[in-house]
Backbone of each chain as nested JSON, in Angstrom:
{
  "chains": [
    {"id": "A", "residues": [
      {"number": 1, "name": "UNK", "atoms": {"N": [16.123, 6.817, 7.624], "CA": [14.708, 7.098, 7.873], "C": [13.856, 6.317, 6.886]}},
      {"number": 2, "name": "UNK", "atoms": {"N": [12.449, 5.663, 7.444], "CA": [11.782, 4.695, 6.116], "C": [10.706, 5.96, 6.262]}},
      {"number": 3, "name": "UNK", "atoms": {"N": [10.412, 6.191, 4.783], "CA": [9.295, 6.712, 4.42], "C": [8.117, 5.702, 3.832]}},
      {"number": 4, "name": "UNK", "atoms": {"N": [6.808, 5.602, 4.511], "CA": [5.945, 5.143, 3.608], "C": [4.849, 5.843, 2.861]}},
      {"number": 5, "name": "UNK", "atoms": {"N": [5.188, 5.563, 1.294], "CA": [3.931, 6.366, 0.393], "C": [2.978, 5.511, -0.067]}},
      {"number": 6, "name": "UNK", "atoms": {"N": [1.504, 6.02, -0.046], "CA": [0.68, 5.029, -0.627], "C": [0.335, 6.234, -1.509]}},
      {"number": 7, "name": "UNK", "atoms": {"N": [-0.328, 5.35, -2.877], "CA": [-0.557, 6.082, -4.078], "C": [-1.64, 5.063, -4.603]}},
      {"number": 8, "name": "UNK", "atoms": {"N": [-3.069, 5.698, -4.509], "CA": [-4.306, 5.092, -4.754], "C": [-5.016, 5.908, -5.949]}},
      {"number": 9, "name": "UNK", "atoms": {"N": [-6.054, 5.452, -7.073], "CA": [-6.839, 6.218, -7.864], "C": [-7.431, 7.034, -7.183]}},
      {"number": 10, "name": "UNK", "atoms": {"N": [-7.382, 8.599, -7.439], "CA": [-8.214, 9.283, -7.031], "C": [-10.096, 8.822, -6.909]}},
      {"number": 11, "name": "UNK", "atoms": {"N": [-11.032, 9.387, -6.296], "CA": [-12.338, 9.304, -5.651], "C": [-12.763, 9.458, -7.229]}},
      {"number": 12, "name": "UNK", "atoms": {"N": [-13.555, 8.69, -7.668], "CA": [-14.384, 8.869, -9.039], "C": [-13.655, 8.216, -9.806]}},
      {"number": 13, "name": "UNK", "atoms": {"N": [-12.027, 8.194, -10.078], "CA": [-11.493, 7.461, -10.897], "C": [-12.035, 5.877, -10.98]}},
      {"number": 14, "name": "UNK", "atoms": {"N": [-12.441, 5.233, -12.171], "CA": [-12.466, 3.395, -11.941], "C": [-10.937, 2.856, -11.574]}},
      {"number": 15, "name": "UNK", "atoms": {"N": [-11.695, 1.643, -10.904], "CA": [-10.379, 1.195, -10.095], "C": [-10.79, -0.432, -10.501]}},
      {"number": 16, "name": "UNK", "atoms": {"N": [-10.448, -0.819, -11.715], "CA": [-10.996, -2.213, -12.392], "C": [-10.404, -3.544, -11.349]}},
      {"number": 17, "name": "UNK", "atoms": {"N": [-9.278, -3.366, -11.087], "CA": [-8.796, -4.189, -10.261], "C": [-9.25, -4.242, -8.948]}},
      {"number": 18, "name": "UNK", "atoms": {"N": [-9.706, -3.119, -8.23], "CA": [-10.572, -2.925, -6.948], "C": [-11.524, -4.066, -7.188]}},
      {"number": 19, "name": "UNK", "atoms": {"N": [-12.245, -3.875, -8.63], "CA": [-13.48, -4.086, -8.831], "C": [-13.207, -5.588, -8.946]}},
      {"number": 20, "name": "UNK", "atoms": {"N": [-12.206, -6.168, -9.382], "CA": [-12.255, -7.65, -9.737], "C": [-12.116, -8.349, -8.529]}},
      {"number": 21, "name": "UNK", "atoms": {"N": [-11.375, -7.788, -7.411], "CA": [-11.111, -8.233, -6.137], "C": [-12.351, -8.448, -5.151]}},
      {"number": 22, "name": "UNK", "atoms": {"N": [-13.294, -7.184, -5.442], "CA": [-14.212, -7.515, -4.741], "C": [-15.152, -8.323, -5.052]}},
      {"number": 23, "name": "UNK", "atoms": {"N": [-15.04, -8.49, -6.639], "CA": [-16.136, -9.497, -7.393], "C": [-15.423, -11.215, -6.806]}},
      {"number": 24, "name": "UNK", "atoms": {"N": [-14.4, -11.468, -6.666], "CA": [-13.487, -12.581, -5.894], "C": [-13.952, -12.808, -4.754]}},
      {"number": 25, "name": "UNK", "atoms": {"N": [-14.281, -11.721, -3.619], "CA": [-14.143, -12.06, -2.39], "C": [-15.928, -12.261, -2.543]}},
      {"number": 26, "name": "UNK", "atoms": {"N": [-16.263, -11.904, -2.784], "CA": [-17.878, -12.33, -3.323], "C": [-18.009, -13.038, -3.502]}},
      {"number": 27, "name": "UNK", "atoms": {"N": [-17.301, -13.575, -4.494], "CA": [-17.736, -15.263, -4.948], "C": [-16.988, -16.313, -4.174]}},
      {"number": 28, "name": "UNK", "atoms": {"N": [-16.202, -15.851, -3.213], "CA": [-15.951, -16.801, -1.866], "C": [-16.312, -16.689, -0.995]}},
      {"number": 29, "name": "UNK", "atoms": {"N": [-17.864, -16.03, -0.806], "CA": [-18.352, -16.178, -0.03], "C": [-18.122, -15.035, 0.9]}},
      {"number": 30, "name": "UNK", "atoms": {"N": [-17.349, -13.969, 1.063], "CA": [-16.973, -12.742, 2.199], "C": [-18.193, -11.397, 1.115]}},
      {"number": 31, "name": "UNK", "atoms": {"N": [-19.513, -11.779, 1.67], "CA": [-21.057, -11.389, 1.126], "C": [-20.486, -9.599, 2.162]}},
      {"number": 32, "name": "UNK", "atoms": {"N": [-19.823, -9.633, 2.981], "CA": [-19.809, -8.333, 3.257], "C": [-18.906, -6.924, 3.234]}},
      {"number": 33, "name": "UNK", "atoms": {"N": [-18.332, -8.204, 1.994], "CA": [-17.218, -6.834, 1.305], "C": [-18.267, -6.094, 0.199]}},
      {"number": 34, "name": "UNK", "atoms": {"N": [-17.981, -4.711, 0.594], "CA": [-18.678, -3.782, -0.066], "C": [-18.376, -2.82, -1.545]}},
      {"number": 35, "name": "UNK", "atoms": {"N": [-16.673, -3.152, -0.826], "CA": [-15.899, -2.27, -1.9], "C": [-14.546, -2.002, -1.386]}},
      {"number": 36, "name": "UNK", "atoms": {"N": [-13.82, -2.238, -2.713], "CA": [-12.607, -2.49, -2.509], "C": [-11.714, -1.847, -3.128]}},
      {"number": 37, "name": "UNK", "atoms": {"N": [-10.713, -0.819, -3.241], "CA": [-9.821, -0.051, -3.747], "C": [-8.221, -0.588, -3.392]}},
      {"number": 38, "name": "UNK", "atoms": {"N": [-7.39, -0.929, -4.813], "CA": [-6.462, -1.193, -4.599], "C": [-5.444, -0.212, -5.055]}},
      {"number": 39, "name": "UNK", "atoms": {"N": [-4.5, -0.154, -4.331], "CA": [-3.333, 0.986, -4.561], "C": [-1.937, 0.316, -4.388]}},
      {"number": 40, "name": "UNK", "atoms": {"N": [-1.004, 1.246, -4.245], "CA": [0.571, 0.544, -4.397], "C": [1.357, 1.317, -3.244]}},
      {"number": 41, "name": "UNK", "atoms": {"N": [2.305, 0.704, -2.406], "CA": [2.742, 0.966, -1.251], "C": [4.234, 1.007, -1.53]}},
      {"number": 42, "name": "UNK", "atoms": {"N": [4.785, 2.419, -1.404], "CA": [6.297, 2.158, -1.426], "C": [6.867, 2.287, 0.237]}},
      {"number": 43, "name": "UNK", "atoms": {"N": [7.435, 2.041, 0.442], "CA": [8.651, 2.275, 1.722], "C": [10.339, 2.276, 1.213]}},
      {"number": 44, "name": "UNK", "atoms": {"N": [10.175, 3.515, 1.029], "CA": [11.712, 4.273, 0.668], "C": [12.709, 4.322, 2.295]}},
      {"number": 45, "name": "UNK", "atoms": {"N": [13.589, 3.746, 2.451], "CA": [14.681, 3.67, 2.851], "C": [15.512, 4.973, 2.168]}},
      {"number": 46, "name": "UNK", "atoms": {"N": [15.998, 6.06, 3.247], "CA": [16.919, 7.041, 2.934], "C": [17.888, 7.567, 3.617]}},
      {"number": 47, "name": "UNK", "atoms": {"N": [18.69, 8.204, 3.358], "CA": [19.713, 8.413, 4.29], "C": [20.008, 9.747, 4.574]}},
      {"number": 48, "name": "UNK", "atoms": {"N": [19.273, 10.236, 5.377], "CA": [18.777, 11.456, 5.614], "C": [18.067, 11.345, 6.947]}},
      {"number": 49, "name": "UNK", "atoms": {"N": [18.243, 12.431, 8.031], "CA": [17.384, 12.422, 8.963], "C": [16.803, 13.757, 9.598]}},
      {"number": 50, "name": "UNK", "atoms": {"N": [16.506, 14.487, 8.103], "CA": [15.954, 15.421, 8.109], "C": [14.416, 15.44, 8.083]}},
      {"number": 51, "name": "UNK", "atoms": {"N": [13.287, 15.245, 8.36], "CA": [12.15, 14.847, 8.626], "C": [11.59, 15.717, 7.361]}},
      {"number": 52, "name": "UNK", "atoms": {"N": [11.206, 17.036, 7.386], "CA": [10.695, 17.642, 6.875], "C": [11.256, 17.882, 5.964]}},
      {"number": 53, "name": "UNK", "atoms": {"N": [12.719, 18.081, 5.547], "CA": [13.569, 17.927, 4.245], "C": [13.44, 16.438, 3.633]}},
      {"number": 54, "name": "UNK", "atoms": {"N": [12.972, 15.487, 4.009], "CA": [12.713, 14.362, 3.331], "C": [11.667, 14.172, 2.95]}},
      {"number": 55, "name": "UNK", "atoms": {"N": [10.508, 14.922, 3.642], "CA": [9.437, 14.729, 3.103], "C": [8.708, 15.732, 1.866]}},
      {"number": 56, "name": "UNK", "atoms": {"N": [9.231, 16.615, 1.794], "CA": [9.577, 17.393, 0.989], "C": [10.025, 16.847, -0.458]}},
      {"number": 57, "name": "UNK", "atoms": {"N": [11.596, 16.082, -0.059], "CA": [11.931, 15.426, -1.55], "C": [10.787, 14.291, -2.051]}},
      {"number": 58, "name": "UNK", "atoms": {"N": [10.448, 13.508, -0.758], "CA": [9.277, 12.672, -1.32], "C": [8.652, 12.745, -2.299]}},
      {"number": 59, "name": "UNK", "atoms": {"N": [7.958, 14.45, -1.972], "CA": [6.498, 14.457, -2.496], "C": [6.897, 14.971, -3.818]}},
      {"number": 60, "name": "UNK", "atoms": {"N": [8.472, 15.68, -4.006], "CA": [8.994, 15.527, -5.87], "C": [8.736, 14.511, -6.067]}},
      {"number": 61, "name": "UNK", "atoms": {"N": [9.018, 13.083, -5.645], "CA": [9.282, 11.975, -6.12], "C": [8.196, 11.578, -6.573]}},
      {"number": 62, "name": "UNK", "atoms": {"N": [7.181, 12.049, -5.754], "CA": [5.411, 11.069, -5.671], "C": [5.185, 12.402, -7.172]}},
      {"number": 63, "name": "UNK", "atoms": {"N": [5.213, 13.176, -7.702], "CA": [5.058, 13.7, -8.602], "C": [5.378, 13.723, -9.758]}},
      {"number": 64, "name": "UNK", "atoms": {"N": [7.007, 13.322, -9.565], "CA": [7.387, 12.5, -10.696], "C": [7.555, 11.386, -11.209]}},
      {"number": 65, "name": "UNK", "atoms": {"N": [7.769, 10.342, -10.285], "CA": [7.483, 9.172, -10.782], "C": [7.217, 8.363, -9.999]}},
      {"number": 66, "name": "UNK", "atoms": {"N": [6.209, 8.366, -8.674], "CA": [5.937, 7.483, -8.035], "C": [4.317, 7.32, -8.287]}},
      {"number": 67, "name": "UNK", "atoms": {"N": [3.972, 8.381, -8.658], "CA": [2.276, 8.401, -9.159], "C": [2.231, 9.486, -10.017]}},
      {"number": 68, "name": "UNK", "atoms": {"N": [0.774, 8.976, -10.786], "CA": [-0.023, 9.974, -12.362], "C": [-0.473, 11.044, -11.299]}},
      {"number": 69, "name": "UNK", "atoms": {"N": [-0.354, 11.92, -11.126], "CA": [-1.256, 12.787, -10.185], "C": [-2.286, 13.395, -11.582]}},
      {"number": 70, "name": "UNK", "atoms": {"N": [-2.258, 13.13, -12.393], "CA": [-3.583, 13.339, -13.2], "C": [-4.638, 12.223, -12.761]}},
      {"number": 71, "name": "UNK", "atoms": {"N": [-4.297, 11.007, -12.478], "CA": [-5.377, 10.28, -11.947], "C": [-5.381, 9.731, -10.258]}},
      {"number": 72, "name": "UNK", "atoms": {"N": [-4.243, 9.745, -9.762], "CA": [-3.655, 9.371, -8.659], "C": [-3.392, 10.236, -7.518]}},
      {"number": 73, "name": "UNK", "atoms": {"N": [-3.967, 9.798, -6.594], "CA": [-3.347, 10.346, -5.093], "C": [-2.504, 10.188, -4.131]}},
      {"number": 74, "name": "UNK", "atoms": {"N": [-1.636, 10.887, -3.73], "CA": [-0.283, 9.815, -2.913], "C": [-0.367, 10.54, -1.274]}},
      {"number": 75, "name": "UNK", "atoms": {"N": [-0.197, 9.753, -0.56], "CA": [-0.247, 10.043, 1.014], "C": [1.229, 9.535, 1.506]}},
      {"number": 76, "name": "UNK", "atoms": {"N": [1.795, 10.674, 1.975], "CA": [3.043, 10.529, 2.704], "C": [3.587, 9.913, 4.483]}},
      {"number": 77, "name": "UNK", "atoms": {"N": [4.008, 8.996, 4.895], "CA": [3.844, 9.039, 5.929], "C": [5.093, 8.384, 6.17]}},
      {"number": 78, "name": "UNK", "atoms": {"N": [5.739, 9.119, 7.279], "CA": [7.351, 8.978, 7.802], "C": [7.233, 7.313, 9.163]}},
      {"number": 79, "name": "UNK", "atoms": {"N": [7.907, 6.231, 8.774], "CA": [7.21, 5.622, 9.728], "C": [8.024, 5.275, 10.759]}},
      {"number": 80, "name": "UNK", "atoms": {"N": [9.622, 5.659, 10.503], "CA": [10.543, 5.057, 11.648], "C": [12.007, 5.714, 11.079]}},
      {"number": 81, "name": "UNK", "atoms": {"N": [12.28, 6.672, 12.55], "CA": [13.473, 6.926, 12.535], "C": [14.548, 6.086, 12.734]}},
      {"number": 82, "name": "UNK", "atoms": {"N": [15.716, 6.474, 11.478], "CA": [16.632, 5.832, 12.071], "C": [18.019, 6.572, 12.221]}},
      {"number": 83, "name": "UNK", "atoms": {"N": [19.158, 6.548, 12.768], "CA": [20.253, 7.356, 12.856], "C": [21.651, 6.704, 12.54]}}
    ]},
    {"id": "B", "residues": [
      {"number": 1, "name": "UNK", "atoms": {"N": [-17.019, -0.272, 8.367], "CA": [-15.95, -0.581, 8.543], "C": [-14.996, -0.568, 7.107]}},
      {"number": 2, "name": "UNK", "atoms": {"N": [-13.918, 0.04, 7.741], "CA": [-12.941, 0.539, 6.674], "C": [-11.441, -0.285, 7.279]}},
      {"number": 3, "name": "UNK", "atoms": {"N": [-11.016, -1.211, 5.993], "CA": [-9.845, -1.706, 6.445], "C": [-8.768, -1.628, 5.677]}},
      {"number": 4, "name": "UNK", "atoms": {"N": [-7.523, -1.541, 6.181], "CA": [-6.718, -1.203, 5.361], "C": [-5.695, -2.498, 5.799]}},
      {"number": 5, "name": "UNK", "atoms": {"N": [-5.543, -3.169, 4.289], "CA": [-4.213, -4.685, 3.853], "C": [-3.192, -4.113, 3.744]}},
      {"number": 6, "name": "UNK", "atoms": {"N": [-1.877, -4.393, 4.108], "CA": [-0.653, -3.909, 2.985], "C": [-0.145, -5.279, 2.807]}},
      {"number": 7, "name": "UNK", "atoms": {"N": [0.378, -5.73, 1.408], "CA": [1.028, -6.757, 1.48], "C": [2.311, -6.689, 0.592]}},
      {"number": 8, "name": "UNK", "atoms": {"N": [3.082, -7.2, 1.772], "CA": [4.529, -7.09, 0.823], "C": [5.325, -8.195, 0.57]}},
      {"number": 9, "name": "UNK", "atoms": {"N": [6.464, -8.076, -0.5], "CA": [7.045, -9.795, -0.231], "C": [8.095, -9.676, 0.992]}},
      {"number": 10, "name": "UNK", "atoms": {"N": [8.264, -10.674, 1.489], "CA": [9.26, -11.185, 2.469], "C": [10.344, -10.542, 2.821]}},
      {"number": 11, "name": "UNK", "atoms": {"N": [10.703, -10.362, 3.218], "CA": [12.264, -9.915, 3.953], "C": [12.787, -10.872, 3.336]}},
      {"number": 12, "name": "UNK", "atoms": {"N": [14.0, -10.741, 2.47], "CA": [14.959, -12.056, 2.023], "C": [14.372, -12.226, 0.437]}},
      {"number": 13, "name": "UNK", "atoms": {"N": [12.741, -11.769, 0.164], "CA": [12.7, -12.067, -1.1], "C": [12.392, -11.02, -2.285]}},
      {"number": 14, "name": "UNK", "atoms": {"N": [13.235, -11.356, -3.627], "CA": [14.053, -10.669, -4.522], "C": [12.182, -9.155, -4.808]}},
      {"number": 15, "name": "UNK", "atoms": {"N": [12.84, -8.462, -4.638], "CA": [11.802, -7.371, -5.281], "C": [12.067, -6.646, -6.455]}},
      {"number": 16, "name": "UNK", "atoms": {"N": [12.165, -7.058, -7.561], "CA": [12.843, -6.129, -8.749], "C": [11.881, -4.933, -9.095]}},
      {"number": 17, "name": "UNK", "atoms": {"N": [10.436, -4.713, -8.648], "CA": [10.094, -3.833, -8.704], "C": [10.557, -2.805, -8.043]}},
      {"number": 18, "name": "UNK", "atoms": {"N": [10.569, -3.101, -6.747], "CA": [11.557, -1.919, -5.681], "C": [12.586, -1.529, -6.402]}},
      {"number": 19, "name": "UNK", "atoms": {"N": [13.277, -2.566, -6.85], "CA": [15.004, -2.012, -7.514], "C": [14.869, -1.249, -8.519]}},
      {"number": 20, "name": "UNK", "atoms": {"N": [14.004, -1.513, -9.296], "CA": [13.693, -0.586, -10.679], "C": [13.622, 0.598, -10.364]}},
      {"number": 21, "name": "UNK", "atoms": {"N": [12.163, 0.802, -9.261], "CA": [11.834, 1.925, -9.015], "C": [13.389, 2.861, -7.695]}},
      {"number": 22, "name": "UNK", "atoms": {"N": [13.705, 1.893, -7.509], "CA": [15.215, 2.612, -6.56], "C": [16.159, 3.212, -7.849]}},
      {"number": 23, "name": "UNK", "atoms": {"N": [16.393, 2.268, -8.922], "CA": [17.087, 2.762, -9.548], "C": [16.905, 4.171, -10.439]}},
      {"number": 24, "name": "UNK", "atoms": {"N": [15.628, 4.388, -11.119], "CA": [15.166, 5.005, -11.274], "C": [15.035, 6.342, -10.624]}},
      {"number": 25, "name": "UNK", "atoms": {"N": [14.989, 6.189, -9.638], "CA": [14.983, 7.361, -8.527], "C": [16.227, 8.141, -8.401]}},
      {"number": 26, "name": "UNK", "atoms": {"N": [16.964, 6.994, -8.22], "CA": [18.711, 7.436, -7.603], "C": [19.301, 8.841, -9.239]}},
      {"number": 27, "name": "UNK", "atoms": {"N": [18.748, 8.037, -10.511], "CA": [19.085, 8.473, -12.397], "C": [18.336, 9.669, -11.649]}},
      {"number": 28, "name": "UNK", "atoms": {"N": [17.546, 10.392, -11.206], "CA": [16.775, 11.396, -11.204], "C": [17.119, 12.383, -10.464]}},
      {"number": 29, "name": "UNK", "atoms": {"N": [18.29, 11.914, -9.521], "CA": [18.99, 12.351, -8.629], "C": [18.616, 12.369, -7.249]}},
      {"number": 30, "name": "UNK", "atoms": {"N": [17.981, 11.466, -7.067], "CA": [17.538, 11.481, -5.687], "C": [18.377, 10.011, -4.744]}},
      {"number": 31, "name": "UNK", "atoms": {"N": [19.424, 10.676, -4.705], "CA": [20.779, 10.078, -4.023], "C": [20.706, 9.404, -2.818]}},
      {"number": 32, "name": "UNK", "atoms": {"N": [19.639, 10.356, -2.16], "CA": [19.475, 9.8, -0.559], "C": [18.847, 8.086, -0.574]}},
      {"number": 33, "name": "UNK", "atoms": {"N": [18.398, 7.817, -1.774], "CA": [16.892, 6.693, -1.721], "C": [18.615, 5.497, -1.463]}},
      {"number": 34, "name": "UNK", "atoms": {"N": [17.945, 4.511, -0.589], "CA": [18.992, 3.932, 0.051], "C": [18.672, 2.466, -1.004]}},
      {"number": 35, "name": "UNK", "atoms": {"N": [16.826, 2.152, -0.31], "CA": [16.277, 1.153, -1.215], "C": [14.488, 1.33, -0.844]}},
      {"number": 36, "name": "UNK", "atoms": {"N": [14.233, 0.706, -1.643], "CA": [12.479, 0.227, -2.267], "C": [12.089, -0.962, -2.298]}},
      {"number": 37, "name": "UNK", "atoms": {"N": [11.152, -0.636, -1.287], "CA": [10.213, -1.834, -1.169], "C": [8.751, -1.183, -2.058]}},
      {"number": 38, "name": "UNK", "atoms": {"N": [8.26, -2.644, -2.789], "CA": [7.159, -2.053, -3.528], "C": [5.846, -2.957, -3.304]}},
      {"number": 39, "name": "UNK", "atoms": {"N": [4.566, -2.818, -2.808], "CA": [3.865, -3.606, -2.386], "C": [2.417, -3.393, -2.751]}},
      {"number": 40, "name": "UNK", "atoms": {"N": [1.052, -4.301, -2.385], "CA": [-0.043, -3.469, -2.463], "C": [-0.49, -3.2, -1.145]}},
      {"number": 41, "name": "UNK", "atoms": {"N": [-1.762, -2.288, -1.472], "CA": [-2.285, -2.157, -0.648], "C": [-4.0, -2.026, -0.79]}},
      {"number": 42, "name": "UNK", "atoms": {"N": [-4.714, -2.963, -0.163], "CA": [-5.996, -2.704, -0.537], "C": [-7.197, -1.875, 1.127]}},
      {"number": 43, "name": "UNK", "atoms": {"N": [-8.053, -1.413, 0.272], "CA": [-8.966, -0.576, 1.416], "C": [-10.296, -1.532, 1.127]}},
      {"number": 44, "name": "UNK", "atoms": {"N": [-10.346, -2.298, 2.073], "CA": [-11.966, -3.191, 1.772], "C": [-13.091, -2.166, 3.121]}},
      {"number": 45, "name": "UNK", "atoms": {"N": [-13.878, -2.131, 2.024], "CA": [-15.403, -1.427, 2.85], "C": [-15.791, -2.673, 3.352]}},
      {"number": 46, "name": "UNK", "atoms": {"N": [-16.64, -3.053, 4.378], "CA": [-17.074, -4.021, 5.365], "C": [-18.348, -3.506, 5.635]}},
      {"number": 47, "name": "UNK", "atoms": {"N": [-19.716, -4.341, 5.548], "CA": [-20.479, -4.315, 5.919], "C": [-20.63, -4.995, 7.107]}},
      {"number": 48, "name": "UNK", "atoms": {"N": [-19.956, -4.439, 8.208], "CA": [-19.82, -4.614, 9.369], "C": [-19.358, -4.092, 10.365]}},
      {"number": 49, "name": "UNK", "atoms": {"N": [-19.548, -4.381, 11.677], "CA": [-19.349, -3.366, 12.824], "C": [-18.625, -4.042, 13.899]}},
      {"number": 50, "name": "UNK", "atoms": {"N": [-18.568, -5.108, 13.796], "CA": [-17.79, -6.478, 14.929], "C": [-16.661, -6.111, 14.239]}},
      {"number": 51, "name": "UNK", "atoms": {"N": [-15.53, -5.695, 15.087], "CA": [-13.969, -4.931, 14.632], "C": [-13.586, -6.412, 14.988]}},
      {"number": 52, "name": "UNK", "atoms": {"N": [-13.317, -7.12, 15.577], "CA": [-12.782, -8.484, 15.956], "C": [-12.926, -9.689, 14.936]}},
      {"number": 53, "name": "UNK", "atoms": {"N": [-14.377, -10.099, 14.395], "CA": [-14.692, -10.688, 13.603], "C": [-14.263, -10.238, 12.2]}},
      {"number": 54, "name": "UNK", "atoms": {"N": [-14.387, -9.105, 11.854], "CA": [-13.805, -8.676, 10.666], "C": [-12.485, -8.832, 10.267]}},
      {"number": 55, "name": "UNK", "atoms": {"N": [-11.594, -8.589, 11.394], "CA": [-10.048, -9.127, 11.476], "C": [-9.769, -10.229, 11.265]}},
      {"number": 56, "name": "UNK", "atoms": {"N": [-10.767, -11.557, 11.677], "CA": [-10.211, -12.798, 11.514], "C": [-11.129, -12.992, 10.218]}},
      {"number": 57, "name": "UNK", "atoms": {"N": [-12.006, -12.412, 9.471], "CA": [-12.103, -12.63, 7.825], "C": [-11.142, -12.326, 7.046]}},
      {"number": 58, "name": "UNK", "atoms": {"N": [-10.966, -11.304, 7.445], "CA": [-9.702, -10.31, 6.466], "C": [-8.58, -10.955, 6.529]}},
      {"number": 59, "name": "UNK", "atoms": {"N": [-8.2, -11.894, 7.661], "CA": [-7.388, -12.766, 7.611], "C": [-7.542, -13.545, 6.873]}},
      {"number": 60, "name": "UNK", "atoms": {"N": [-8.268, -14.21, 6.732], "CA": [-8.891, -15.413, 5.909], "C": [-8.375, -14.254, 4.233]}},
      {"number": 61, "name": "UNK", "atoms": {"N": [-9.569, -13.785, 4.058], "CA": [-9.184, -13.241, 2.523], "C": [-7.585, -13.169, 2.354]}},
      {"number": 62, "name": "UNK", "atoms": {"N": [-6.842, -12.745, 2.902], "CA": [-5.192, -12.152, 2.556], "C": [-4.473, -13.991, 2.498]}},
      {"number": 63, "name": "UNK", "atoms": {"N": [-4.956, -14.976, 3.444], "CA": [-4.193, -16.582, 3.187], "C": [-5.326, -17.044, 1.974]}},
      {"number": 64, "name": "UNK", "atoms": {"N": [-6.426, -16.367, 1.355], "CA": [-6.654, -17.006, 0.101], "C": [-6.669, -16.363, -0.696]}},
      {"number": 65, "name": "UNK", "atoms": {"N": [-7.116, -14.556, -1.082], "CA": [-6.751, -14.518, -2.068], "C": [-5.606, -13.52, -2.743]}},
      {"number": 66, "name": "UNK", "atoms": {"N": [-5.469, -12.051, -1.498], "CA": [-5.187, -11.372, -1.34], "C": [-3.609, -10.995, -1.328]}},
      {"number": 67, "name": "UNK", "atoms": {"N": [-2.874, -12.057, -0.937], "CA": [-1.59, -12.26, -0.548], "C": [-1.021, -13.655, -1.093]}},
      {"number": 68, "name": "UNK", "atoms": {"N": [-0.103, -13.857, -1.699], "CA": [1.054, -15.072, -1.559], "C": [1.726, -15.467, -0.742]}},
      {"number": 69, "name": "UNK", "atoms": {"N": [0.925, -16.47, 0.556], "CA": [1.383, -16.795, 1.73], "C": [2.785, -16.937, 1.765]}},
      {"number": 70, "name": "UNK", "atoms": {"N": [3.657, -17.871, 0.189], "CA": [4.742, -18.573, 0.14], "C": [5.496, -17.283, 0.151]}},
      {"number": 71, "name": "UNK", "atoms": {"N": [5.281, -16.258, -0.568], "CA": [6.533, -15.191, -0.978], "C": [6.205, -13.841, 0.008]}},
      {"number": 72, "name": "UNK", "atoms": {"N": [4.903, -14.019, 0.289], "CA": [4.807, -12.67, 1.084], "C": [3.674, -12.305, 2.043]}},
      {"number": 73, "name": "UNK", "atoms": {"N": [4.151, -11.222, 2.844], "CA": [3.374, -10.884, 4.546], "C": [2.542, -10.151, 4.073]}},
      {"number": 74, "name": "UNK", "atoms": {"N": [1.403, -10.136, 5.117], "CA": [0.32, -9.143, 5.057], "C": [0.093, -8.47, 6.445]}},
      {"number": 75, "name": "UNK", "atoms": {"N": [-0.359, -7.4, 6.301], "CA": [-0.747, -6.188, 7.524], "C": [-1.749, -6.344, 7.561]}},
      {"number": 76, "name": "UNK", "atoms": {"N": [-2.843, -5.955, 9.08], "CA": [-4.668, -5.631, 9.179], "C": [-4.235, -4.65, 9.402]}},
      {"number": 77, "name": "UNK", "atoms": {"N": [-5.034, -3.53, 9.219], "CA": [-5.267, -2.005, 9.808], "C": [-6.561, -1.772, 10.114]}},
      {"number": 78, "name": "UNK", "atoms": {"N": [-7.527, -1.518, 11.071], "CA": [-9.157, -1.458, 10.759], "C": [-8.627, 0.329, 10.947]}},
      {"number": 79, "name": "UNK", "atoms": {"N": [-8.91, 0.846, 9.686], "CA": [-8.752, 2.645, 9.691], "C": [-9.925, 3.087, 9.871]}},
      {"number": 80, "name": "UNK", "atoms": {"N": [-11.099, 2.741, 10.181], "CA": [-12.153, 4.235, 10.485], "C": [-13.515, 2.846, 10.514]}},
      {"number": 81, "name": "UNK", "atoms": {"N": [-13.919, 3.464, 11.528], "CA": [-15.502, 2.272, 11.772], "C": [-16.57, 3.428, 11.475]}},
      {"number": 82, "name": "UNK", "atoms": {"N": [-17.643, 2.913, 10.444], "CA": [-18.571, 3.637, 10.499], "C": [-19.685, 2.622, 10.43]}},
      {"number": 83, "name": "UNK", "atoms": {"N": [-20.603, 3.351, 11.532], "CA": [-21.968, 2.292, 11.589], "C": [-23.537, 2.956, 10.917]}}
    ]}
  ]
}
């Protein structure tokens, strides 16, 4: 089963690198980027095809060491069964 | 307009971040993790409402600045239009 987690700065947190990206696409000219938030994308490969028992261990994982959940938010999403 | 990039490296090319974070995982006991892919992902705000035109910018941004055409793929997602 692939799991995909994204893990972005929480809403209010600064996101300096957001900020440098959009200051980039600005100065090449894309005048209608507004704002830009960058985050980190895992896709865990597991061997398990328990849906809800995997997503479950995930969200240990996204707690312990896949994101700060003092500053960070992680979104779980199962994207393709496999058997 | 709300878009969502993911960019990852290649199929075939070396990710030692994934492996770290696989290895890491597996020490923690999480046995099932097979492997890790590790990537970004950015959310660009768009001052815009043409869903078509925005796709072939966002293209443009990810082959100049967004992505490493040579080592790695990029995703469009347009996630949520607001006018």
């Amino acid at each position: 089963m692939k799991v995909k987690v994204e893990v972005f700065f929480k809403e209010g947190v600064l996101d300096p690198q957001g900020k440098t990206v959009k200051n980039a696409l600005q100065h090449l000219g894309y005048d209608e980027v507004d704002d830009v938030r960058v985050g980190k994308v895992f896709t865990l490969s597991l061997k398990t095809s328990d849906r809800e028992a995997a997503r479950k261990r995930v969200a240990q994982m996204c707690e312990k060491l896949l994101s700060n959940p003092v500053v960070e938010t992680y979104s779980i999403d199962t994207v393709e069964e496999t058997r």
